[in-house]
C-alpha positions, 0 to 999 in steps of 0.5 A, a space after each residue: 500500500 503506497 504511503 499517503 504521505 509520500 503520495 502527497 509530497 509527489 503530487 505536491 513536487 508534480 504540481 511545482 514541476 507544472 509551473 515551471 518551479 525547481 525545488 532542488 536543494 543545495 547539492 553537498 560538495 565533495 570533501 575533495 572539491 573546494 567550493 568558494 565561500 558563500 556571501 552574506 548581508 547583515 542589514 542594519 537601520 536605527 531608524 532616528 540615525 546618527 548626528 551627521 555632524 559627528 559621523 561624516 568624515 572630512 575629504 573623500 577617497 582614502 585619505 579622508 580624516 575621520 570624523 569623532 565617531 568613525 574614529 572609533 572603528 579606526 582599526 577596521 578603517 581598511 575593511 570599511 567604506 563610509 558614504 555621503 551623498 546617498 537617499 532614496 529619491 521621492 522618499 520623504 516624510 520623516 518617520 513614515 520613511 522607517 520602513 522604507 529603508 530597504 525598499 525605496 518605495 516613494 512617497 511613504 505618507 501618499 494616500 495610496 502609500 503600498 511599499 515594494 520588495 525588500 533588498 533582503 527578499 529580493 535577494 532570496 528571491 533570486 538566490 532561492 533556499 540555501 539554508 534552513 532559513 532564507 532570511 532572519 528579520 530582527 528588532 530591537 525594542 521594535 513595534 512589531 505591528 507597524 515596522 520592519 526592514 523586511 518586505 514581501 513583493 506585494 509590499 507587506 510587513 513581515 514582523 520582526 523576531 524580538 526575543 533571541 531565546 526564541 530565535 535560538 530555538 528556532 535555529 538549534 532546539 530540535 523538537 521531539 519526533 512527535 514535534 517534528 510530526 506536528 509541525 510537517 502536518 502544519 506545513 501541509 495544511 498550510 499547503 492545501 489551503 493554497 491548493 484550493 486558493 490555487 483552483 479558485 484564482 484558475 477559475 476567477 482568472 478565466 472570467 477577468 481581464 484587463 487591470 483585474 488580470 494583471 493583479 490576479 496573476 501578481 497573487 498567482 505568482 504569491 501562491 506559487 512562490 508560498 508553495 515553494 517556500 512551504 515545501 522546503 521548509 518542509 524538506 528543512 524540518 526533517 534535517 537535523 539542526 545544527 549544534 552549538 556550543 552556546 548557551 541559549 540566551 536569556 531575553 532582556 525584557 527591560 526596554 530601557 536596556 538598550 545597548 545590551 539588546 542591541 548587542 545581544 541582537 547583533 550576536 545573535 546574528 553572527 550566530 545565525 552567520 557561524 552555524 549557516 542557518 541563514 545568510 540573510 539577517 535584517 536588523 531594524 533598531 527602533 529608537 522610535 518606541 525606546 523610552 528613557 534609556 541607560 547610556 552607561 552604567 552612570 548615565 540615563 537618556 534625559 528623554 525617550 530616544 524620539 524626544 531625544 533625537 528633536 534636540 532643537 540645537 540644545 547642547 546637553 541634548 546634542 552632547 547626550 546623543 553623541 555620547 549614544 552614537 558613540 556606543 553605537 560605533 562601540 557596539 559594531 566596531 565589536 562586531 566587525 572584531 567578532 567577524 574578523 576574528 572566526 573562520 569558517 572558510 579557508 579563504 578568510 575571516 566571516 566578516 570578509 565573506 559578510 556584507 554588514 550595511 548600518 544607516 538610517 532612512 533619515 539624514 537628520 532626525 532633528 528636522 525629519 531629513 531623508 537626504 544625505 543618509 549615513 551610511 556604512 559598509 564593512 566587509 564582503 570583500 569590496 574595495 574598502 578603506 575609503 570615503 565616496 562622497 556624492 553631492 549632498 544636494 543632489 543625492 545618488 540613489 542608495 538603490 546603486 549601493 544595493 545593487 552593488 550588494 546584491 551582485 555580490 551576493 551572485 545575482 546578475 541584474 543591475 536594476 533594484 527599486 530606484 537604481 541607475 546601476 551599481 556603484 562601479 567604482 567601488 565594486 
């Protein structure tokens, strides 16, 4: 008697073959080949930014001098270029611009306002599953119910994981077989609910036409891509979890610790990186919704960060925040040291095979500026070690630099939301 669950998985792998969908995964090399390392992206976006006083740098090319903040990365200076110059076009509106730092979908407060695909999805979505996790989308002290970095093709939220404890489960905690059981019969669920959706668009398909057409084969291709994504995660599910050595995380619930999320957050990460469960991590750090926070052991924020950031040239305020955006460069100058500092290729340290991108979608907090957006690039094997400054009234679209990113990560296209190209001089 032929097993019904097998017969569904090749009904299911039929049915992806008929549209056209290879669902292979990542064929394992010989102990004799030697494969070339894959790339990786951390994303990073604290969405009230920097003092951009303090963090541009004076000169371009490599001999800038840095300016007080990147004085504290100065020992990465080689493996890190910082930009000027750089926005979204058309993206204006102070805080409603949070989400759309990935996206660079225009005009965020219109009345019609929908956001687009997210760098890391559109990444994912051309590279395909090559880990148990195609992306890893992250907050720290985030309103998970109206922010995130990550965005669908069809323009929606996908929330942020706030508690580490649980993305550590998700990534090492295996589950009894009875758990694993479960979970196959949620993905199948899952799967037949699309398949009757599936039936009912052939059906509305065939009596459309026009503009209606078009949007019934955008959600078509929705459901073909959910198929894909629930059938590998299914194949993932049955694969034994990777091991590690480090003990799970206890959540900081306190929303006024704010560096230790922060940093905790950013381990986590690496930790994702290490045990290759994914290759993709976003990390929003929503300053938004912190409330008065410890700076230090000594001091605390004279307001929430929000009111904070609208300093109105007050020199106490600007003093206290550039003494945050201080830490700040703290916390990834010990991140870029972590990277450098593991192997998991032959051919270099983590941080020279990851893409680790921190800025903001504003320029300027003070006055809900979005031009001229601080941005930094560490690793991922670019020419580095230098300032590339464009004019700072008439930006160059950030889109360029996410194509650059995007190449390195071995998609072949030179085209993502608002771009005129890569960054050629610089890749």
């Amino acid at each position: 008697m032929q097993n019904p669950r097998r017969s569904s998985v090749q009904n299911r792998r039929q049915f992806l073959r008929g549209i056209g969908v290879s669902l292979a995964l990542p064929t394992l090399a010989k102990a004799s080949e030697v494969s070339p390392p894959p790339n990786r992206m951390l994303l990073i976006s604290n969405n009230l930014g920097v003092l951009p006083g303090p963090f541009f740098p004076e000169g371009s090319g490599p001999d800038y001098t840095p300016s007080p903040l990147l004085n504290q990365l100065s020992e990465f200076r080689d493996k890190f270029t910082v930009f000027s110059g750089l926005s979204h076009p058309n993206v204006a509106g102070g805080h409603s611009t949070e989400n759309c730092f990935l996206t660079g979908a225009k005009d965020p407060t219109g009345s019609g306002f929908r956001n687009s695909i997210s760098l890391d999805q559109f990444a994912v979505k051309h590279l395909g599953q090559q880990t148990r996790f195609p992306t890893l989308n992250l907050g720290v002290n985030i309103d998970k119910a109206n922010r995130s970095l990550s965005w669908t093709r069809d323009g929606v939220l996908i929330p942020a994981e706030d508690k580490p404890s649980a993305l550590f489960r998700r990534m090492f905690v295996q589950g009894n077989p009875a758990e694993v059981e479960r979970r196959l019969h949620q993905l199948q669920d899952r799967g037949s609910i699309l398949d009757v959706l599936r039936d009912d668009m052939h059906n509305i398909q065939r009596r459309s036409g026009g503009e209606d057409k078009d949007r019934l084969d955008q959600y078509f291709t929705s459901i073909r891509e959910l198929e894909v994504q629930l059938h590998a995660a299914g194949e993932w599910e049955q694969k034994p979890k990777p091991l590690t050595e480090e003990e799970p995380p206890e959540d900081i619930l306190d929303r006024a610790k704010f560096f230790p999320k922060f940093d905790l957050m950013l381990r986590m990460a690496q930790l994702a990186f290490e045990s290759d469960s994914t290759r993709i991590v976003t990390l929003m750090v929503d300053g938004f919704a912190t409330p008065v926070f410890e700076i230090s052991e000594e001091e605390k924020s004279l307001n929430g960060y929000h009111n904070l950031s609208h300093h109105g040239q007050a020199k106490e305020k600007i003093a206290q925040l550039e003494r945050i955006d201080h830490q700040q460069m703290k916390l990834l100058r010990s991140l870029f040291a972590r990277l450098d500092n593991t192997s998991l290729e032959e051919s270099g340290s983590l941080l020279a095979s990851t893409m680790v991108l921190f800025g903001s979608n504003l320029g300027d907090a003070n006055v809900h500026n979005c031009t001229n957006l601080p941005i930094l690039l560490a690793g991922g094997e670019f020419q580095h070690g230098q300032h590339i400054q464009f004019d700072r009234a008439q930006n160059a679209p950030l889109a360029n630099l996410f194509v650059s990113m995007i190449q390195k990560m071995g998609i072949e296209t030179d085209k993502f939301s608002s771009s005129t190209g890569p960054l050629g001089s610089f890749s």
